[in-house]
N, C-alpha and C positions, 0 to 999 in steps of 0.2 A: 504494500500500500504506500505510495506516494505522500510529501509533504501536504501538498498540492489538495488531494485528494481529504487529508485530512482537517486541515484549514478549512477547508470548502465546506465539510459535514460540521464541524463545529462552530463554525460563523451562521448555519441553519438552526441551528439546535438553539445557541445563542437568540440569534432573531425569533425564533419562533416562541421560546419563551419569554423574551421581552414584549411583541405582540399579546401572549397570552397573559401579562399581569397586566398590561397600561392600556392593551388596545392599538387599533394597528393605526391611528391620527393622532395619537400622543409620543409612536416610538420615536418619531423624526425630530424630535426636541432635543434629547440625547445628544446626539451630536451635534446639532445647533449649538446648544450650550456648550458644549465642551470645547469647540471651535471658535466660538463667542472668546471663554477661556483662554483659551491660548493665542489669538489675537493680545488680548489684556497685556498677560504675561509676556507675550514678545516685546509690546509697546514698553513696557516698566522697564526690559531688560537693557532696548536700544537706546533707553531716557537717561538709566545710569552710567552708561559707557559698558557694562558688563560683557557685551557680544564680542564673542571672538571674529575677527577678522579674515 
C-alpha cells in the first residue's frame, strides 16, 4: 500500500467525520480560520523583522 494511497483514505475518514459532527456548510470554516491564522501570524512575524530571508 502506497503513501499516497494512505493519505488519500485518511484525509476521507478525517472529512467524513468532521462533516459528521458540524455538518457539511460548517466544515469549510476550519480552514478558513486556520488560514485566516496564519495570515495573522505571518503578518506579526514580517512586523518584527523575525522572517528568515
Amino acid at each position: 500500500m502506497s503513501s499516497s494511497a494512505v493519505s488519500t483514505a485518511l484525509g476521507g475518514v478525517t472529512g467524513g467525520l468532521g462533516v459528521a459532527a458540524v455538518g457539511l456548510l460548517h466544515v469549510f470554516w476550519f480552514p478558513a480560520v486556520f488560514s485566516a491564522l496564519a495570515v495573522l501570524g505571518l503578518a506579526a512575524m514580517a512586523r518584527s523583522g523575525r522572517v528568515l530571508s
